[in-house]
C-alpha positions in Angstrom: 42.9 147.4 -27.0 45.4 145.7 -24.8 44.1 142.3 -25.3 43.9 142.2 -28.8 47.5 144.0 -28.8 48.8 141.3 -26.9 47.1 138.4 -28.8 48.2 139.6 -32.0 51.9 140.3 -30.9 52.0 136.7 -29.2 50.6 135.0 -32.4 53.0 136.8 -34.4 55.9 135.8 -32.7 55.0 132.1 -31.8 54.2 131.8 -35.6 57.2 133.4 -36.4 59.3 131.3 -34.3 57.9 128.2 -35.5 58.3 129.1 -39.6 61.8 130.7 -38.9 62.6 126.9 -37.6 60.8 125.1 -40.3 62.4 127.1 -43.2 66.2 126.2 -41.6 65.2 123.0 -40.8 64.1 122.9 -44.8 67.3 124.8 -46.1 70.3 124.0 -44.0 72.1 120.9 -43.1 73.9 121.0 -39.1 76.6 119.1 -38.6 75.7 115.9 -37.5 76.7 114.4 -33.7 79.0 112.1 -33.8 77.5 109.1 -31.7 74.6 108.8 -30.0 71.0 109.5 -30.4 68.4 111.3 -27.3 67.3 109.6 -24.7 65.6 109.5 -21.1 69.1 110.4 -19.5 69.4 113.2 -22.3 65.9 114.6 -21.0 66.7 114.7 -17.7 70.3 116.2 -18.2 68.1 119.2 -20.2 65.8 119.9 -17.3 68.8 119.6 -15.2 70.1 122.7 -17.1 67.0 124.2 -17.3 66.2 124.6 -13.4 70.6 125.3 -12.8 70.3 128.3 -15.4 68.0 130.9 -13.3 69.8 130.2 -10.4 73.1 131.2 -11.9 71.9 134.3 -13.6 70.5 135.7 -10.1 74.1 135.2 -8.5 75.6 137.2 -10.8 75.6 141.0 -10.0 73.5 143.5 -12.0 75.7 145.0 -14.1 77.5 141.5 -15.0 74.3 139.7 -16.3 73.7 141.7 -19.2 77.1 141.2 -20.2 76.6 137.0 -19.3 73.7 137.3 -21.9 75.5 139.5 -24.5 78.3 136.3 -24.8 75.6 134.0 -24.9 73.9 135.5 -27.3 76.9 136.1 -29.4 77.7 132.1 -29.2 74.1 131.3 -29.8 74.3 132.7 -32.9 78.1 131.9 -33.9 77.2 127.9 -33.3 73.8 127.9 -35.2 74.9 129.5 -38.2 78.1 128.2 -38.9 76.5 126.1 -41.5 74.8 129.0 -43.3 77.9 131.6 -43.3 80.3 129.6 -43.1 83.3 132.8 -43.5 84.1 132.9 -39.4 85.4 137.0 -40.1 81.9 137.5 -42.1 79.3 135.5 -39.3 81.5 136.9 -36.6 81.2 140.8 -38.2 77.3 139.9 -38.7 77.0 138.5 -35.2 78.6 141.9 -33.3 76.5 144.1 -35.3 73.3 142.2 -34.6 74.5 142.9 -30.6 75.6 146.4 -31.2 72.0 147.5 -32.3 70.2 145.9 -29.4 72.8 148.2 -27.1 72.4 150.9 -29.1 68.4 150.7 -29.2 68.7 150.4 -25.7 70.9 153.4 -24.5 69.2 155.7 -27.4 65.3 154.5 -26.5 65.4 152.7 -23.5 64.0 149.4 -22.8 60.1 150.4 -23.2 60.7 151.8 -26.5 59.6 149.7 -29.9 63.2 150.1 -31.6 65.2 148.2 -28.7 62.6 145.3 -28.3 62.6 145.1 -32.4 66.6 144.9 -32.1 66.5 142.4 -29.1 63.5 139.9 -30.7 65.4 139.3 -33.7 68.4 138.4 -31.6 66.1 135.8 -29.4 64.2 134.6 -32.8 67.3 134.0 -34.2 69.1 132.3 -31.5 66.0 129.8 -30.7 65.4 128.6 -34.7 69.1 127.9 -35.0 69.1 126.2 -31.3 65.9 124.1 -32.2 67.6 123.0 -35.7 70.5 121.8 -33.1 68.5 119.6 -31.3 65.9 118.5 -33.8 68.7 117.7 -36.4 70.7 116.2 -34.2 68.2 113.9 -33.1 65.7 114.9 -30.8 62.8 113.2 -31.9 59.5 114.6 -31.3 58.7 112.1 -28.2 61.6 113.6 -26.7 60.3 117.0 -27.2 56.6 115.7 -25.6 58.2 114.5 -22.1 60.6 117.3 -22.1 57.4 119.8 -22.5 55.2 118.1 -19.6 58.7 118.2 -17.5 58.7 122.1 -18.2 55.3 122.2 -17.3 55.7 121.4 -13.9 58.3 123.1 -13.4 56.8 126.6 -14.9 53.7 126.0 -12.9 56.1 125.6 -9.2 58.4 128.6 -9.7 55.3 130.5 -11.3 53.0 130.5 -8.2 54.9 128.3 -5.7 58.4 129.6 -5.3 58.7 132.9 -8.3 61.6 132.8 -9.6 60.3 133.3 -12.9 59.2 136.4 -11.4 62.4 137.3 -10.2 64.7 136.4 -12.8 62.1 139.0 -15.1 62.5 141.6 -12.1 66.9 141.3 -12.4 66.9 141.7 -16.0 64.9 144.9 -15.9 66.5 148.2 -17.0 69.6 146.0 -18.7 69.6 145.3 -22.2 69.4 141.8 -23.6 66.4 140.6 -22.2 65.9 136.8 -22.7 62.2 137.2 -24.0 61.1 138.6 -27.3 58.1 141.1 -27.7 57.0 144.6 -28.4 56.6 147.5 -25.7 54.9 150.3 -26.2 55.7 153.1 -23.6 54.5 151.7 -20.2 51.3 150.7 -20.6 51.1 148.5 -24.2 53.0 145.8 -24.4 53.5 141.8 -24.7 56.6 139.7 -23.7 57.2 136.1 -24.5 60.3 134.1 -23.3 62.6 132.4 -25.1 62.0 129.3 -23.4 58.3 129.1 -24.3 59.5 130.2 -28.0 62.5 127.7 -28.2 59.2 125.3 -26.7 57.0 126.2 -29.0 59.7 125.7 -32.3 61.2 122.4 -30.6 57.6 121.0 -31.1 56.4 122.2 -34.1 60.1 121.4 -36.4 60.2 117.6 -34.5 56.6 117.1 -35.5 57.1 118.5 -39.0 60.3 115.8 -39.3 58.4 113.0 -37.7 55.1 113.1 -39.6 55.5 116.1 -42.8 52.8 118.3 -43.1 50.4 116.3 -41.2 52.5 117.0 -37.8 53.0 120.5 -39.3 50.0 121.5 -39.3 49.3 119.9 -35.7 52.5 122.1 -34.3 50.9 125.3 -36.0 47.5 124.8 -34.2 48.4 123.5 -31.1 51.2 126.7 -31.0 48.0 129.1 -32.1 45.6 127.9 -29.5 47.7 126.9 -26.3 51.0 128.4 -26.8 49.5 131.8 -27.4 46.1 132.4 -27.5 45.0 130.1 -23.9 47.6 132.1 -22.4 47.0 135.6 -22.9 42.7 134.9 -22.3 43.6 133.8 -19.3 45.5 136.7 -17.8 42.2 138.7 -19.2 39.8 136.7 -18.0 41.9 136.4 -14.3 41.7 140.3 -14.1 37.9 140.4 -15.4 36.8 138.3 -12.7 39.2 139.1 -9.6 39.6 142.6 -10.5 43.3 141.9 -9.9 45.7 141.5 -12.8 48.0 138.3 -12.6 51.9 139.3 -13.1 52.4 136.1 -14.5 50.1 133.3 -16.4 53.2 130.7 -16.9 52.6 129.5 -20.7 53.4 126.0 -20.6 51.0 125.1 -18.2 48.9 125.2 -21.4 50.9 124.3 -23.9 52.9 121.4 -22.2 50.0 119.0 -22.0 48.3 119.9 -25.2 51.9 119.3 -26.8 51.8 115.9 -25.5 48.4 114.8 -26.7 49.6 116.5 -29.6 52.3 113.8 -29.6 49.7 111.0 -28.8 47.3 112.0 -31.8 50.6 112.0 -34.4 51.7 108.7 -32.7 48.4 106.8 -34.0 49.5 107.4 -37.6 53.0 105.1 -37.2 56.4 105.6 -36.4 58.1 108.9 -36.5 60.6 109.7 -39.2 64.2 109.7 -38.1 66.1 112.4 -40.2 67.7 109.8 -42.1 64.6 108.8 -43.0 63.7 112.8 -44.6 64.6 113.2 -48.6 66.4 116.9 -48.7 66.8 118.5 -51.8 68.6 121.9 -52.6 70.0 122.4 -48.8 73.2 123.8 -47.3 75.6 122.9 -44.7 76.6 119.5 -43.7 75.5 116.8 -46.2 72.5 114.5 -45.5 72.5 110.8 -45.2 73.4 108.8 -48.4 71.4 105.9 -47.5 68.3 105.4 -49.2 64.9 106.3 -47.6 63.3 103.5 -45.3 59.6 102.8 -46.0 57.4 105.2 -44.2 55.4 104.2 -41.9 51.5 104.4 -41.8 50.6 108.3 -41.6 54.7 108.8 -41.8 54.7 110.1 -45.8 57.8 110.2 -47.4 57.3 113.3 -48.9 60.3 114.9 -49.7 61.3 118.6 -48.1 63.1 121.8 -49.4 
């Protein structure tokens, strides 16, 4: 029963993740940056964050954090949908009512209870499809995602089993509301939890392949999220406990899904040259206008098939 709870929960919400990013990335236009374009240094200023974050979320006292992740949250969502509600009084209203109800589930249920992790997933899944349409339209490029996932890989795999602070950042954001991780909880015994970094993963690499090589890398995202970002995963922790009769407390995600994203990568490469987005024909989006320029000439495997 657990297992197959689990598995179906996971799927759910790595699918979810990844269609939630591919219908904005189909539907609304983000303001463009205004130089620039991601690089190595870009990569390396992103794990940079990514290791700094944990750190300061455990130096900050108990009651602060939740508080810490309620305004980030709140910004999250205040940034990435600017070019979908674009009234600041409306998205602002929307934004503190989305907050309120995780609170609210959480003082009325608790934090084991279905309502309050229903209330706090949609926050997360929210938050990381708007964040990955950030990057990917403003950009990132799906080789940049590849290096960036086999960067993550290490370091999930070190502060999994080497030094836990995975563990412990899960262990300070117990009992408070606004849990950075989406999932469903049952009472104490049923449930399944996936971060938001392995969902903003999983979205980052299926939206830059989708841009890069259309349905073709679409369809490569979808599997590779089925099989390695949620499936591989949860067998393992199964498996673990059916052999050693000892449950692990953690089976760090991208350990599977960081390599297979960068064969991924590999495979898509072979085709030709990834699409740039002002290379992608949009039609019937919102937000910031596209490119006026006319479509370059796809590559080999890069179809210029148009999107929306």
């Amino acid at each position: 029963m657990t297992v197959f709870f689990q598995l179906a929960v996971t799927i759910a919400l790595a699918l979810g993740v990844c269609v939630g990013a591919i219908a904005y990335f189909r539907a609304v236009r983000t303001p463009r940056p205004p130089v620039g374009v991601f690089n190595g240094s870009d990569i390396f200023m992103m794990m940079g964050f990514v290791l700094a974050l944990p750190y300061i979320y455990l130096t900050l006292p108990g009651a602060v954090l939740p508080v810490v992740l309620a305004l980030v949250f709140a910004g999250g969502l205040s940034v990435g949908y600017q070019p979908l509600i674009g009234n600041g009084r409306l998205r602002w209203a929307l934004i503190a009512l989305l907050i309120a109800s995780v609170l609210a589930c959480h003082l009325a249920f608790g934090e084991t209870a279905p309502p309050y992790w229903i209330a706090n997933s949609a926050v997360v899944l929210l938050i990381v499809v708007s964040a990955t349409n950030l990057n990917v339209q403003g950009g990132m490029r799906l080789k940049n995602v590849a290096w960036f996932l086999l960067a993550l890989t290490a370091y999930d795999a070190f502060f999994a089993w080497v030094v836990p602070l995975t563990q412990e950042l899960s262990d300070a954001v117990q009992g408070y509301p606004y849990a950075p991780a989406a999932g469903l909880r049952i009472g104490e015994d049923l449930g399944a939890v996936v971060g938001m970094g392995d969902l903003l993963a999983y979205a980052l690499f299926t939206t830059t392949a989708y841009k890069a090589y259309g349905t073709r890398g679409l369809r490569t995202g979808i599997a590779l999220v089925t099989l390695f970002g949620a499936v591989a995963p949860v067998a393992t922790l199964h498996i673990v406990a059916a052999v050693t009769d000892h449950a692990p407390t953690l089976i760090p995600a991208q350990v599977f899904f960081g390599p297979a994203a960068f064969l991924g990568y590999r495979f898509l490469r072979r085709g030709g040259p990834e699409r740039r987005m002002a290379d992608v024909v949009f039609r019937g989006t919102r937000g910031a206008p596209g490119p006026a320029r006319p479509q370059a000439p796809a590559g080999r495997g890069a179809a210029a098939e148009p999107v929306g």
